[in-house]
C-alpha positions as YAML, in Angstrom:
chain: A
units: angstrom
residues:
- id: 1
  name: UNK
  ca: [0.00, 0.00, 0.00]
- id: 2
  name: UNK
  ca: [0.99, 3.73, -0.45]
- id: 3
  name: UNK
  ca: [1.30, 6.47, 1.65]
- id: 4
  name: UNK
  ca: [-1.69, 8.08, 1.01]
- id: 5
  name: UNK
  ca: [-3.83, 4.98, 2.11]
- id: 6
  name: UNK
  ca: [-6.73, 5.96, 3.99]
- id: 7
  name: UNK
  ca: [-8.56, 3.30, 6.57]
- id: 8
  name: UNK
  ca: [-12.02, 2.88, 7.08]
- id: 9
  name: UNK
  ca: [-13.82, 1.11, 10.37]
- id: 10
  name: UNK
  ca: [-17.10, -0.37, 11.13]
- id: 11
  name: UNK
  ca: [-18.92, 2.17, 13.36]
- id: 12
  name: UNK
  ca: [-18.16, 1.34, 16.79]
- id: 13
  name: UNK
  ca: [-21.76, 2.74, 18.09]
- id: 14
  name: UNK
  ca: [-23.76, 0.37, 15.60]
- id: 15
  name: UNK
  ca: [-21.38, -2.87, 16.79]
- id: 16
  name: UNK
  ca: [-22.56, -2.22, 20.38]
- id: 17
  name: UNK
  ca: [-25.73, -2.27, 19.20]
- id: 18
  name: UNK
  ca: [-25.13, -5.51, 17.41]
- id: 19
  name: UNK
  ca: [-23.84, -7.08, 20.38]
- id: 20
  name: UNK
  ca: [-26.87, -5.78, 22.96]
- id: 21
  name: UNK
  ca: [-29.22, -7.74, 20.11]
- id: 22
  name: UNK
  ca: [-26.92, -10.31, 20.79]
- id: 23
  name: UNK
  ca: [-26.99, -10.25, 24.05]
- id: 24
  name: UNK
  ca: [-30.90, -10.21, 24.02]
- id: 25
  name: UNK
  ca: [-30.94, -13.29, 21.78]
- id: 26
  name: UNK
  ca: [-29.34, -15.00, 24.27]
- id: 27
  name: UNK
  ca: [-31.38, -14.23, 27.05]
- id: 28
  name: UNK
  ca: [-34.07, -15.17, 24.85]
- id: 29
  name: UNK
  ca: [-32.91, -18.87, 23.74]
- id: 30
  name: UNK
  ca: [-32.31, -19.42, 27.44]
- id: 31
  name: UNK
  ca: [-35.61, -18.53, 28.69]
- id: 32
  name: UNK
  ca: [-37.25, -20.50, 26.41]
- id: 33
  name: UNK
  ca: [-35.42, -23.58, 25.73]
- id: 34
  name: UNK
  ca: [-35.51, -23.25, 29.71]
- id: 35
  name: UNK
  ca: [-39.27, -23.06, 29.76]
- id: 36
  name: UNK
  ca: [-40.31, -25.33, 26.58]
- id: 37
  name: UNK
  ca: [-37.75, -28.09, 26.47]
- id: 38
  name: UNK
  ca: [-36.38, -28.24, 30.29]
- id: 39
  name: UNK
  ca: [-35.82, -31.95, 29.79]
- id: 40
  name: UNK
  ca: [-33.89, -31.89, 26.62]
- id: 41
  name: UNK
  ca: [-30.68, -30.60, 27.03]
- id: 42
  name: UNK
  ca: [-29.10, -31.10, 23.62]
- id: 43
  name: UNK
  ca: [-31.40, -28.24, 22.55]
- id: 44
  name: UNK
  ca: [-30.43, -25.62, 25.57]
- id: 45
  name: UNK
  ca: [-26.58, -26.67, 25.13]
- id: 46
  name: UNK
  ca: [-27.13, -26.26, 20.81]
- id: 47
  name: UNK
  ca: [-29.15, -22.51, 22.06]
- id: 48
  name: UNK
  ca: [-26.55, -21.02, 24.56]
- id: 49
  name: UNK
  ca: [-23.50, -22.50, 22.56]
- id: 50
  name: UNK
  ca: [-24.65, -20.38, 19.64]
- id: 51
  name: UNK
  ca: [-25.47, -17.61, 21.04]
- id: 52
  name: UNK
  ca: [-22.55, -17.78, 23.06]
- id: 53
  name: UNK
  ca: [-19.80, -17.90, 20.17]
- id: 54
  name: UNK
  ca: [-22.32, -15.06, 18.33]
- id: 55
  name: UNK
  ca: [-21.49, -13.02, 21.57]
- id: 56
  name: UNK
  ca: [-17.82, -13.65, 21.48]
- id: 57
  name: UNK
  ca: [-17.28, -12.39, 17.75]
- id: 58
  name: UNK
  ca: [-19.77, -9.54, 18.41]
- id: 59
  name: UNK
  ca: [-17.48, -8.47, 21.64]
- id: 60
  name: UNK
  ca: [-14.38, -9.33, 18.94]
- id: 61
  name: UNK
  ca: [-15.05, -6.73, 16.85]
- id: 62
  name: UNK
  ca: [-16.22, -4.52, 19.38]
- id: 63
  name: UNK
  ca: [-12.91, -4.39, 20.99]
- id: 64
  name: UNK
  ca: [-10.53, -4.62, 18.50]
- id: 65
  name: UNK
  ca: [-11.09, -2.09, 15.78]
- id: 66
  name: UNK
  ca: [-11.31, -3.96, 12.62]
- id: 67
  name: UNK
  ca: [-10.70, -2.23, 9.32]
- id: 68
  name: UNK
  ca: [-14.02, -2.51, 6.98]
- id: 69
  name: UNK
  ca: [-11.69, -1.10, 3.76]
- id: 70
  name: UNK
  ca: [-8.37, 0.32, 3.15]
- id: 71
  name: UNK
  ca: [-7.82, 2.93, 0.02]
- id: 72
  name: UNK
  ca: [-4.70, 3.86, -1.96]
- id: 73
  name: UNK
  ca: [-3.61, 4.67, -4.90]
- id: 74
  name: UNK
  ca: [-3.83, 1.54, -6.27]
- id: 75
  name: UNK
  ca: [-6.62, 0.21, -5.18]
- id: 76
  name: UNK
  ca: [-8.95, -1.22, -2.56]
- id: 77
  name: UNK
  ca: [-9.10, -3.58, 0.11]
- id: 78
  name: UNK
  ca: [-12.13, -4.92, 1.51]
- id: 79
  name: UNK
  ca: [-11.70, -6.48, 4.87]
- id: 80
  name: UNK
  ca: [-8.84, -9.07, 4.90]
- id: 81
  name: UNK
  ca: [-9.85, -9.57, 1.59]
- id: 82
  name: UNK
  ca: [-7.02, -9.66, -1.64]
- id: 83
  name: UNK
  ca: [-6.55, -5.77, -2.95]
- id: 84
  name: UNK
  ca: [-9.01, -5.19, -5.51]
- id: 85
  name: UNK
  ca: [-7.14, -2.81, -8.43]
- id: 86
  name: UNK
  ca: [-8.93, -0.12, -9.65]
- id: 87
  name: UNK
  ca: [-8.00, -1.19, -13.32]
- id: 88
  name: UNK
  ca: [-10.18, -4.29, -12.55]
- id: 89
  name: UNK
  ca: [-13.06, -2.12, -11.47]
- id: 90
  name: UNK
  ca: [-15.95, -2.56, -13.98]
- id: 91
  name: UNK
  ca: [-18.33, -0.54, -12.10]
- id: 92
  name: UNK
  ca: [-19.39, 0.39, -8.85]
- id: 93
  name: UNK
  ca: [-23.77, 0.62, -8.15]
- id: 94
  name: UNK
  ca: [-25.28, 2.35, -4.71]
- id: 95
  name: UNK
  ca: [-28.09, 0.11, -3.93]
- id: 96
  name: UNK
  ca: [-30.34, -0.56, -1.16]
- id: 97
  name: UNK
  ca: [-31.08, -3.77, 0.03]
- id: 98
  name: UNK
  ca: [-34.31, -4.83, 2.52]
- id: 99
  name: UNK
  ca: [-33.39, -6.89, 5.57]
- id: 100
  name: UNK
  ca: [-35.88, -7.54, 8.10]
- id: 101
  name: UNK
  ca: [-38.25, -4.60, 6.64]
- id: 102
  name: UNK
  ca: [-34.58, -2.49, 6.89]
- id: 103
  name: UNK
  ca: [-33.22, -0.37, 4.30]
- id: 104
  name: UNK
  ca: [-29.49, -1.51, 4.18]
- id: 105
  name: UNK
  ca: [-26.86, 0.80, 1.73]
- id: 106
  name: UNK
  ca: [-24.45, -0.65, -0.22]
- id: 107
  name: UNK
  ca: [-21.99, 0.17, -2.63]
- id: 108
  name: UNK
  ca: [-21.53, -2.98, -5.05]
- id: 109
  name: UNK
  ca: [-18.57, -3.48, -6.63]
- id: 110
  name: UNK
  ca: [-18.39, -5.50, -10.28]
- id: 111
  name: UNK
  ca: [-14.89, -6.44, -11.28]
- id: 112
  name: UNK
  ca: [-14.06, -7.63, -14.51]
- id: 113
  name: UNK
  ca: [-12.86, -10.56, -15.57]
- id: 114
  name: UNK
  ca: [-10.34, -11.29, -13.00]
- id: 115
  name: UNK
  ca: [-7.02, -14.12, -13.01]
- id: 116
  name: UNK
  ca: [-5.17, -15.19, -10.26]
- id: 117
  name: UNK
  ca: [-7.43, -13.48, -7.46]
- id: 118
  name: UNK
  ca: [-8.14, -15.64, -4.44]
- id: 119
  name: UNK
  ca: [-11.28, -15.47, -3.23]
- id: 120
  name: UNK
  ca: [-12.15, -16.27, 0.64]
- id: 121
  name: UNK
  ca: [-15.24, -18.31, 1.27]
- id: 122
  name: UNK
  ca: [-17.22, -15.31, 2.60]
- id: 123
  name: UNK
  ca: [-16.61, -13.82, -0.71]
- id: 124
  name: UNK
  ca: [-18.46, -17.15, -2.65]
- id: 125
  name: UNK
  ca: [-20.96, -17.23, -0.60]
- id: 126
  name: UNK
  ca: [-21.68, -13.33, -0.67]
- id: 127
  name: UNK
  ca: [-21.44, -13.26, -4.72]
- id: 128
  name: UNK
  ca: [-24.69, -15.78, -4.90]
- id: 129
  name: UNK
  ca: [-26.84, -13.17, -2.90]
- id: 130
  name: UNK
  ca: [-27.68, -9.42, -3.89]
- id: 131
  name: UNK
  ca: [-24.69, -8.34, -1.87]
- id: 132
  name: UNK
  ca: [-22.20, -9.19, -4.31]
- id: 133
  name: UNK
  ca: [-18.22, -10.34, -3.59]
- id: 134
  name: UNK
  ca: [-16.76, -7.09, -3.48]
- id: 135
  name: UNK
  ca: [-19.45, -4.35, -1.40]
- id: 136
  name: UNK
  ca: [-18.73, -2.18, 0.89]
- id: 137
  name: UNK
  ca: [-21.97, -2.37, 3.40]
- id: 138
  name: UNK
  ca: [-22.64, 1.69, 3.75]
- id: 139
  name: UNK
  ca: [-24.65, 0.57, 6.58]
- id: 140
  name: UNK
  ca: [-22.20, -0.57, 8.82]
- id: 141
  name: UNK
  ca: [-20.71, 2.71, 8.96]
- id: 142
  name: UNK
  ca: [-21.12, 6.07, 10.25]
- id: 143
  name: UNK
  ca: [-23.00, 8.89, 7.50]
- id: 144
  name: UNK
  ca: [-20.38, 10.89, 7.24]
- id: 145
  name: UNK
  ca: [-17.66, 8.08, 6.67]
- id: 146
  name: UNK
  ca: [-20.05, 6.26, 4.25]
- id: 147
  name: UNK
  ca: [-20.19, 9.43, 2.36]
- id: 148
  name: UNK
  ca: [-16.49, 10.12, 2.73]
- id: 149
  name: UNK
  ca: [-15.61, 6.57, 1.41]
- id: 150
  name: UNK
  ca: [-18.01, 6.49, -1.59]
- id: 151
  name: UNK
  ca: [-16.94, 9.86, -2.99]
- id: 152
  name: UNK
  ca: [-13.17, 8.84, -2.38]
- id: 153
  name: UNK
  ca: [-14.08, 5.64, -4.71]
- id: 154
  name: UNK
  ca: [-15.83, 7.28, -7.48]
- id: 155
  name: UNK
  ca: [-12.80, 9.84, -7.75]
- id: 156
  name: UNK
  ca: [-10.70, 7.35, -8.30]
- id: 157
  name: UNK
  ca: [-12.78, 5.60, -10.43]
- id: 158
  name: UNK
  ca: [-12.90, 8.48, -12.89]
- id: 159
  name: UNK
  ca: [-12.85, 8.71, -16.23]
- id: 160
  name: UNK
  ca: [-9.60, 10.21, -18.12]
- id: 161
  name: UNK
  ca: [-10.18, 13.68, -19.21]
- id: 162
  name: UNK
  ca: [-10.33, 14.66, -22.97]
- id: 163
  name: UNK
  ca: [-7.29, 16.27, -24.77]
- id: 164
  name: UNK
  ca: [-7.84, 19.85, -25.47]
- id: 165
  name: UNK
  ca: [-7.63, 18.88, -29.23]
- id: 166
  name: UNK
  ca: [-10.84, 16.62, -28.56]
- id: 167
  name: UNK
  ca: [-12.59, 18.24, -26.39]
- id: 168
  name: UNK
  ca: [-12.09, 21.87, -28.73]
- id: 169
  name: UNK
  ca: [-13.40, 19.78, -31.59]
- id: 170
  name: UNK
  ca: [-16.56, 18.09, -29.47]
- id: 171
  name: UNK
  ca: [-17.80, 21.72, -28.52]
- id: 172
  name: UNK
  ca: [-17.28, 23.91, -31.53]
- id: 173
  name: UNK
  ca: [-19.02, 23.83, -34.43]
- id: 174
  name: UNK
  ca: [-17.91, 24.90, -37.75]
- id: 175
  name: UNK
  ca: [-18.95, 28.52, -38.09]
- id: 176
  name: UNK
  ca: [-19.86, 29.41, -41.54]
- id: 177
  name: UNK
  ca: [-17.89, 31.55, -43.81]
- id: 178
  name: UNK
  ca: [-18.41, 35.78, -43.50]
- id: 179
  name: UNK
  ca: [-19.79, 37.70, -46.52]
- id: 180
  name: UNK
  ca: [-17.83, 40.12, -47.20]
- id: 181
  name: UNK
  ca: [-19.03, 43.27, -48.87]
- id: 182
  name: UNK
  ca: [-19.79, 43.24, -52.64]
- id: 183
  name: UNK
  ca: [-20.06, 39.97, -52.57]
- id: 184
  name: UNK
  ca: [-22.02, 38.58, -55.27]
- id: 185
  name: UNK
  ca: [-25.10, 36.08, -54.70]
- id: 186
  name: UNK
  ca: [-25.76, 33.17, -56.64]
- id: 187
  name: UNK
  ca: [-30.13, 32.78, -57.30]
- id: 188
  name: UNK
  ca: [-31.50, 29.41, -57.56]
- id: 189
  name: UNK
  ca: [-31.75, 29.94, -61.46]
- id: 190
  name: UNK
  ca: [-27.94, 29.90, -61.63]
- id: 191
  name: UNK
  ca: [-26.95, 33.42, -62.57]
- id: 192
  name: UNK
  ca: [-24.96, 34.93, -60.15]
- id: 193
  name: UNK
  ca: [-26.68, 38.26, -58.81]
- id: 194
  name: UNK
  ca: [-24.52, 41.62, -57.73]
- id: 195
  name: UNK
  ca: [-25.71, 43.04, -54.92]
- id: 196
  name: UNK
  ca: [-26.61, 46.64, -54.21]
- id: 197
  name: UNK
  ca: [-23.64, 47.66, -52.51]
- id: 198
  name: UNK
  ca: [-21.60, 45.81, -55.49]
- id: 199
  name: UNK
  ca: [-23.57, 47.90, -57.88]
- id: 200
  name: UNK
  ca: [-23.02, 50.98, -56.08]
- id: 201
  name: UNK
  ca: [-19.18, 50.55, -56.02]
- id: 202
  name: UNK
  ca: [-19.43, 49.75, -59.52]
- id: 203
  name: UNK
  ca: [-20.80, 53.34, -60.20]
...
């Protein structure tokens, strides 16, 4: 990576709030695999094992800052994911997706057609579902760094600019040639016709 990489992180406010829910879910397969299966205990072991290890990666990331995507000049890096080039962009799409009755932005990424790049098993899974391999989830961040990191992408993501040459030749348009005075006209007869101010230099 460059110098000039920048570093983006989930929002630390909306993983708290991921782990309360958490947290809640917990209490809730306790209480009732507690209440409705009291004599089965494969089922409350299976419950509070889950939710247990969901707890421990929600505290994870919680605690130690985890970087969502890294920027350079050369491209980007999603997660622990492989550097995605910018020459290997093919476009990039805001979209919102519905979870649970919640809007959820996104900023999919489409690469091209792409050799030698190793894809995790996240990523596999994640390109068979609207979210795409390569998105950066808006959502998990906070508005001003989602807005930050999706103007920083489409700058770098920009077109080249037009040479003077074409661009001069794209906005002007071949103005037509002066008259110049005493010019003759030519009628649709064929004749050419002298004009009056030809006929009056003529005098």
């Amino acid at each position: 990576m460059s110098e000039t990489q920048q570093t983006f992180y989930y929002s630390r406010r909306k993983l708290g709030i991921y782990l309360l829910f958490n947290l809640g879910l917990l209490a809730l397969a306790v209480l009732f695999t507690w209440s409705i299966f009291p004599d089965y205990k494969p089922v409350y072991y299976f419950a509070l094992i889950t939710c247990s290890l969901s707890i421990l990666s929600a505290l994870f990331v919680f605690l130690i800052r985890l970087p969502l995507a890294v920027i350079d000049s050369d491209g980007i890096k999603i997660d622990h994911n492989q550097t995605l080039k910018w020459t290997q962009i093919k476009s990039v799409e805001p979209l919102t997706l519905k979870c649970f009755g919640l809007e959820r932005p996104i900023l999919r990424i489409t690469p091209q057609k792409i050799d030698n790049y190793h894809m995790t098993l996240m990523q596999k899974i994640a390109g068979n579902s609207q979210f795409g391999s390569f998105s950066i989830p808006l959502y998990a961040m906070n508005d001003d760094k989602a807005k930050k990191i999706t103007k920083l992408i489409f700058d770098h993501l920009k077109q080249p600019k037009q040479t003077k040459t074409t661009a001069k030749k794209a906005m002007t348009k071949k103005a037509p040639a002066a008259k110049t005075k005493g010019q003759t006209k030519k009628p649709a007869g064929g004749k050419p016709r002298k004009t009056a101010a030809a006929k009056k230099s003529k005098k």
